[in-house]
C-alpha positions as CSV (number, residue, x, y, z in Angstrom):
1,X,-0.1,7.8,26.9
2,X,2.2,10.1,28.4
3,X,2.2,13.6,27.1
4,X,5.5,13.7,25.1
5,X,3.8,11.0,23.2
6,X,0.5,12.3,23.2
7,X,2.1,15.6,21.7
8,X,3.3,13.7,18.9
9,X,0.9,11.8,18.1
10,X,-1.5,15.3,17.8
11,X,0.7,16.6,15.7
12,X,1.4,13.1,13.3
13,X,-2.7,12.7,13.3
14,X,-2.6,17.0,12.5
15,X,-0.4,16.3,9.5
16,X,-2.7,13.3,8.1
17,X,-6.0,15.8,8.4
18,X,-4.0,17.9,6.2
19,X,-3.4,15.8,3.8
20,X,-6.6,14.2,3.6
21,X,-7.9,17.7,3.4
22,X,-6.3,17.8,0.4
23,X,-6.8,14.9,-1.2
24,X,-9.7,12.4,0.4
25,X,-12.0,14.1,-2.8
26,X,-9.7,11.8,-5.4
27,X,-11.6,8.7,-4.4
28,X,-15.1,7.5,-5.8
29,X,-18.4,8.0,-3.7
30,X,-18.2,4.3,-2.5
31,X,-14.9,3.9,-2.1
32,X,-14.6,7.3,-0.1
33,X,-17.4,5.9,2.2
34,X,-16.1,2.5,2.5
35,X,-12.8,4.1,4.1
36,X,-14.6,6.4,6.1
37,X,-16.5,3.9,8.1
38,X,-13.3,1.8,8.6
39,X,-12.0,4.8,9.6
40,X,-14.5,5.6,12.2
41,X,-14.0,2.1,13.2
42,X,-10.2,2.6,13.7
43,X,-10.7,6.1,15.6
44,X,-13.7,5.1,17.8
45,X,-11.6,1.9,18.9
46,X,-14.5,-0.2,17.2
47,X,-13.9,-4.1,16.8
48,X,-14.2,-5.6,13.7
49,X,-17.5,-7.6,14.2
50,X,-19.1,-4.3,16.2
51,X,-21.8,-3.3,14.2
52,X,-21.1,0.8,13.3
53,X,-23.9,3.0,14.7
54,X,-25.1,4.9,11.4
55,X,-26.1,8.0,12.5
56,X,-23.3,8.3,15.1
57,X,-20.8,7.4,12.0
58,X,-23.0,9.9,10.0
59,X,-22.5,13.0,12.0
60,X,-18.7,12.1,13.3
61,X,-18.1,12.0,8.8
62,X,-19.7,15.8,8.7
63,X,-17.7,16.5,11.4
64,X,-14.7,15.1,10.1
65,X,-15.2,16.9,6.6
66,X,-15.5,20.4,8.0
67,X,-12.0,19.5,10.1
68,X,-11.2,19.2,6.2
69,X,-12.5,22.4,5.3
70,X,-10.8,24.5,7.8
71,X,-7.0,22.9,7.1
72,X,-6.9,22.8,3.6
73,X,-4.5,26.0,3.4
74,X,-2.6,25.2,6.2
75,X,1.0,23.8,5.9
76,X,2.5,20.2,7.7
77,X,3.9,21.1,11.0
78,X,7.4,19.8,12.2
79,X,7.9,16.8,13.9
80,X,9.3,18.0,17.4
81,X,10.8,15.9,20.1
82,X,12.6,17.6,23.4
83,X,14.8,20.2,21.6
84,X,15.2,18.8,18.0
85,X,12.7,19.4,14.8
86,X,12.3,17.8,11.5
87,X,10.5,18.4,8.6
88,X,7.6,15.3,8.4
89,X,9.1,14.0,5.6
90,X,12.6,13.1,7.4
91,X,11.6,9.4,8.7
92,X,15.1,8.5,9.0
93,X,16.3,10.8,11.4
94,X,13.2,11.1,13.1
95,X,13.0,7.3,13.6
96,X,16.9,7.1,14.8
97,X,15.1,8.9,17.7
98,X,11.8,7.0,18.5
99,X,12.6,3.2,17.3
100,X,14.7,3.3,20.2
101,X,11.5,4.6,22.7
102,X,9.6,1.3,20.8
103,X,7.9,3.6,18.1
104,X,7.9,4.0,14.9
105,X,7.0,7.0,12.0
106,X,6.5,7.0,8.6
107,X,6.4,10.1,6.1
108,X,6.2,10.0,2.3
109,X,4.7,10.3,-0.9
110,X,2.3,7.9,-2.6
111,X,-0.3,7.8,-5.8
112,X,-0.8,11.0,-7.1
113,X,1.8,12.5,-4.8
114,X,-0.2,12.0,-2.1
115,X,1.7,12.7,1.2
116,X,1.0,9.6,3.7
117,X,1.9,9.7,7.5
118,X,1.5,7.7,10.3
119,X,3.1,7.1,14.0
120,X,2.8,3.5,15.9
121,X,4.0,1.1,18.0
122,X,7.2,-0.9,16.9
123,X,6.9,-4.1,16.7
124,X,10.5,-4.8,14.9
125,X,13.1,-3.3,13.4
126,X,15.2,-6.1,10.9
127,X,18.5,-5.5,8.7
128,X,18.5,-7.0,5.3
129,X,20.8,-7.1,3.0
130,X,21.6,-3.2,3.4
131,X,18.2,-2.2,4.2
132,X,15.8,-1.7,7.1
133,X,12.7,-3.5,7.5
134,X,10.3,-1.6,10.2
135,X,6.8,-3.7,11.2
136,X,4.4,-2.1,13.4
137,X,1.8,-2.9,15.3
138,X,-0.9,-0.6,16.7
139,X,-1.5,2.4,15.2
140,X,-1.6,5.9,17.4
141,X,-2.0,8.2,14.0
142,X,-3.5,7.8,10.3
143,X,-4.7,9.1,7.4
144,X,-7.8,7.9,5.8
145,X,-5.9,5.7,3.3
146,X,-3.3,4.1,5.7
147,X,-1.5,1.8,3.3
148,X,0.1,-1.3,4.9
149,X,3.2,-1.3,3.1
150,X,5.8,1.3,1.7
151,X,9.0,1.8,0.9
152,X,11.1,4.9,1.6
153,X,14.6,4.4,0.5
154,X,16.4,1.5,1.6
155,X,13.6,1.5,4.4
156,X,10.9,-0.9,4.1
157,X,7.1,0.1,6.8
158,X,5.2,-2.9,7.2
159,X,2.1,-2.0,8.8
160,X,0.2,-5.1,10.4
161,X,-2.4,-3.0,12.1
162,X,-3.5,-1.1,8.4
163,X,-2.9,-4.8,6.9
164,X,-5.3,-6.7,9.1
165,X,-7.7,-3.8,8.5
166,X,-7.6,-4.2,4.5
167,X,-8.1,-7.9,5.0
168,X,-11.4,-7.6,6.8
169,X,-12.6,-4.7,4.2
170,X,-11.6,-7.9,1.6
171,X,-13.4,-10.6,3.5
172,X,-16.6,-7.9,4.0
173,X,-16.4,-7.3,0.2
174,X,-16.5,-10.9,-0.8
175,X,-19.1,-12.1,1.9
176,X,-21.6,-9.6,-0.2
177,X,-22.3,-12.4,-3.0
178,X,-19.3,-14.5,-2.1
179,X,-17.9,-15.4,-5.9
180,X,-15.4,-17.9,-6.8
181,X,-13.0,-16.1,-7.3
182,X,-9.4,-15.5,-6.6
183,X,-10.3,-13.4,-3.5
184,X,-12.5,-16.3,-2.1
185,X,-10.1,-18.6,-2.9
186,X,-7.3,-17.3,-0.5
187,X,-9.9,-17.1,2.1
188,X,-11.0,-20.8,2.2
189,X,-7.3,-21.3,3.7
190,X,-8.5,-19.4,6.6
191,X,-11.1,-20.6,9.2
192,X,-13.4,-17.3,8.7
193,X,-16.2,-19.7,9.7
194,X,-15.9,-20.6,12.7
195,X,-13.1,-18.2,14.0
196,X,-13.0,-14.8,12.7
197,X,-10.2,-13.5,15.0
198,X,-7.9,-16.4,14.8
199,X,-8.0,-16.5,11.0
200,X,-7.4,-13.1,10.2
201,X,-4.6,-12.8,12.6
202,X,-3.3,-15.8,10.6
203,X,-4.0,-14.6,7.2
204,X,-2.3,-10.8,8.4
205,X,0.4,-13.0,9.7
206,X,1.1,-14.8,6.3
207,X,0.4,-11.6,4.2
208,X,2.6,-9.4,6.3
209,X,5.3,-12.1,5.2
210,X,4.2,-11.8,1.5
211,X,4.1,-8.1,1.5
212,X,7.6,-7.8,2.7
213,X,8.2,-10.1,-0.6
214,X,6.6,-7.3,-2.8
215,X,8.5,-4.1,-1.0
216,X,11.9,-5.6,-0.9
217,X,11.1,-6.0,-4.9
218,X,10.4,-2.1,-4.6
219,X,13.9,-2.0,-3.4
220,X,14.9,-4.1,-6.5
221,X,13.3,-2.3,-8.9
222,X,14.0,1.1,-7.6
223,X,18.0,0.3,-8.3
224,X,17.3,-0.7,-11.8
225,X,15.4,2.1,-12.5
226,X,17.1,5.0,-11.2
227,X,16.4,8.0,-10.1
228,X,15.2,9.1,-13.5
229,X,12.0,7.1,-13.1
230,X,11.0,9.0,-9.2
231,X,11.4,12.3,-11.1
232,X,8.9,11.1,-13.5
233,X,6.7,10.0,-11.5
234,X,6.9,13.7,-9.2
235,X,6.5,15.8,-12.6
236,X,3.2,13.9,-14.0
237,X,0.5,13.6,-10.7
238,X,-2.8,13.4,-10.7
239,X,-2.1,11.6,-14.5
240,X,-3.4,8.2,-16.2
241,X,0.2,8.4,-16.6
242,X,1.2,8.0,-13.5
243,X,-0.9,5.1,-12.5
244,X,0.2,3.1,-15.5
245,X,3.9,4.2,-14.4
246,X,3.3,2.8,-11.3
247,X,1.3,-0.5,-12.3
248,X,4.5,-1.6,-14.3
249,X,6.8,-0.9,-11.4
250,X,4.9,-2.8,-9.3
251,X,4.7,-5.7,-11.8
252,X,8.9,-5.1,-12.2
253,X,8.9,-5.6,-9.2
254,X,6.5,-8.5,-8.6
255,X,8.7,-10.2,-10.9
256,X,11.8,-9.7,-9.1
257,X,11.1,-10.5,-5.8
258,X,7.0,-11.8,-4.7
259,X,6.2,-14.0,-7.3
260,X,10.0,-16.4,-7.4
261,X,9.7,-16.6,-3.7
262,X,6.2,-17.5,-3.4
263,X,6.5,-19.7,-6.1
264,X,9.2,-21.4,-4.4
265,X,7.4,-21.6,-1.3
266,X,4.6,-23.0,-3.7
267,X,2.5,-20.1,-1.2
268,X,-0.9,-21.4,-2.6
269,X,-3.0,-19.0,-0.2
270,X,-0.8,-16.1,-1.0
271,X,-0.7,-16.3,-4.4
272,X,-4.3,-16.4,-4.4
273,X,-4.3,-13.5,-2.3
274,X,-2.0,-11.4,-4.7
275,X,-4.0,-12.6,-7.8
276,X,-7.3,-11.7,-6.0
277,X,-6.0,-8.0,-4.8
278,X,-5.0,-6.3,-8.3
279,X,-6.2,-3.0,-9.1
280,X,-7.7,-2.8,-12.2
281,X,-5.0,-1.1,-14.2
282,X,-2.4,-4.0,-13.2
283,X,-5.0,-6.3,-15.0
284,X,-5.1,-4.0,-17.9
285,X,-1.9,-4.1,-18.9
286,X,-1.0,-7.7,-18.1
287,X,-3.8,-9.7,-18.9
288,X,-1.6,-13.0,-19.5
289,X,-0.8,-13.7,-15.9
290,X,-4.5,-14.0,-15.5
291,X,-4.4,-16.7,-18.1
292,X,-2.0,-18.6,-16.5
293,X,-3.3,-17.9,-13.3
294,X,-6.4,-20.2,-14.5
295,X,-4.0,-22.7,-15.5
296,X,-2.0,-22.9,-12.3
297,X,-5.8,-23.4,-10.1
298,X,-6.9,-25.8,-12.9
299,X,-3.7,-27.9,-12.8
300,X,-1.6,-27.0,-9.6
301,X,1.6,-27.0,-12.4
302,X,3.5,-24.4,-10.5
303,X,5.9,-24.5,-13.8
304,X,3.2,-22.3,-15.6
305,X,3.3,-19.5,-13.2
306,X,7.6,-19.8,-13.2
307,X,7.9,-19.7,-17.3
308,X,5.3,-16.4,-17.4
309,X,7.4,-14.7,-14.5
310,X,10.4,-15.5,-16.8
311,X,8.8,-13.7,-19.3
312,X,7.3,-10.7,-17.6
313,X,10.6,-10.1,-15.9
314,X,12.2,-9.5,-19.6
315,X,9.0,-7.6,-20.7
316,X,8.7,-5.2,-18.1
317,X,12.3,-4.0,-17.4
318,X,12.2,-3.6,-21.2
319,X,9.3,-1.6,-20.9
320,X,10.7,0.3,-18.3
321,X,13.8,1.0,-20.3
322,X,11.7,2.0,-23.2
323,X,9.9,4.4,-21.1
324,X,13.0,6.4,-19.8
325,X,14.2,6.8,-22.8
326,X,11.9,8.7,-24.3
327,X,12.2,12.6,-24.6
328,X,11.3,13.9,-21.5
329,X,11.0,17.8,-23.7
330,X,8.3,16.3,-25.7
331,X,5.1,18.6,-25.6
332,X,2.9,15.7,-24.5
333,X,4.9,13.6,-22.7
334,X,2.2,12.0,-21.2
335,X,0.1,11.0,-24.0
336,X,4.0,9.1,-25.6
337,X,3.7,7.3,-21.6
338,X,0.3,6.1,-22.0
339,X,0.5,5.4,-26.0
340,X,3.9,3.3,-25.4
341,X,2.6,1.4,-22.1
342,X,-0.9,0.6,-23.8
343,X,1.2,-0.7,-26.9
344,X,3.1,-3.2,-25.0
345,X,0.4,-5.3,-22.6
346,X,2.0,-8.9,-21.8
């Protein structure tokens, strides 16, 4: 790594400790320690199959949480190559400048606000339909929740190195008491039996593919909503309003874009896979694509799944419209958010 590089990747990685500094405490005790061993694994250059050292992984996390302690007043730094700085939030201009050197940088917001950063190889950079689709591949900086796919704009980060990582925390999770489940089900398309490596470079492979699906519906859903609906989301952090803001997005825009084309695909491991990866509050507030979820594995009918994403595409941009167009003065504006989402589950 030559120093230029090495420079920025310091200060990328410097930016990340920040902002874990600030906000690694929103996660529960197992969860927390679940991504900090996968993050050891990721920073010690571990394989997945290495088994982690406990104490070593012990003292690196006391280590890593007095980092924490000594950042959390300090500000982002700039990003600065040769003569030119940005502000860390400026991906576009700052990737005009390294996609060309065969890197790639990402800077944004994500749940509760949280800022997200990362630097790595490029892999490819697409045009699509007046956006920009950037896949990487390793990884030179992180944060602690590393997401493998975002949307900035008209500016899609797929992340295969973060993606193959939540894979095999998905395939560790299920191994535990291996349920028949949704989870397990997309896994039996994979050879995890005999050979790990192969199949989850497969699975990553086929997800990156299905991912893409969900962020270009990010795109989508963004243009319907307006920039109303990002204001909203800035204005109520750290909120059971937020989350529920952002669980019917995602379903908006599940139903524009992921579900048609996997449907049409008739992607049997990838909707298993999408079905078997939904946070909790997702469920919650559609609890009849679960129900025809059962139907499809019983039956293989992929016209079930079709007529519900008819439905939920109606239901939730009329949901969506219902929501900006309440009075954003109100005293308790969140309360009117959660009261009006809860009211309207599919």
């Amino acid at each position: 790594m030559n120093s230029g590089l090495q420079e920025l990747k310091d200060t990328v990685q410097k930016n990340c400790h920040i902002s874990d500094a600030l906000h690694a405490g929103n996660y529960t005790l197992c969860i927390y320690l679940m991504k900090m061993r996968e993050f050891y694994r990721w920073e010690q250059k571990q394989t997945f199959q290495d088994s982690l050292p406990h104490e070593q992984v012990g003292s690196w996390l006391r280590q890593r949480e007095n980092l924490w302690e000594s950042l959390e007043d300090s500000e982002f730094e700039d990003i600065t190559m040769g003569r030119q700085s940005f502000n860390p939030f400026e991906h576009q201009s700052i990737n005009d400048i390294l996609n060309v050197k065969g890197l790639v940088y990402s800077g944004g917001l994500g749940i509760n606000n949280k800022p997200h950063f990362f630097l790595g190889k490029l892999e490819s950079r697409q045009e699509h339909n007046g956006y920009t689709v950037l896949i990487s591949s390793e990884e030179y900086a992180r944060d602690l929740t590393s997401p493998p796919g975002m949307t900035q704009g008209n500016t899609i980060f797929i992340r295969r190195e973060s993606l193959k990582r939540l894979l095999w925390e998905k395939l560790e999770t299920w191994n535990w008491n291996q349920p028949d489940n949704a989870m397990g089900r997309a896994l039996s398309f994979y050879d995890f039996k005999h050979d790990i490596e192969n199949a989850l470079e497969q699975m990553t492979e086929a997800e990156t593919r299905a991912m893409l699906l969900h962020e270009v519906g990010e795109i989508k859903a963004g243009e319907y909503l307006g920039n109303a609906w990002e204001e909203l989301l800035v204005n109520l952090p750290h909120s059971k309003a937020e989350i529920m803001l952002r669980a019917i997005r995602d379903h908006l825009a599940d139903s524009l874009s992921t579900f048609p084309e996997l449907l049409e695909q008739q992607n049997e491991a990838s909707i298993h896979f999408y079905m078997g990866n939904l946070n909790n509050m997702r469920k919650h507030l559609y609890p009849g694509l679960q129900k025809a979820y059962e139907e499809w594995s019983g039956s293989n009918d992929f016209s079930i799944l079709k007529q519900q994403n008819e439905i939920a595409l109606q239901h939730w941009q009329s949901v969506c419209d219902k929501v900006l167009a309440l009075d954003k003065n109100q005293e308790d504006l969140k309360s009117a958010i959660e009261d009006l989402i809860e009211s309207h589950r599919l």
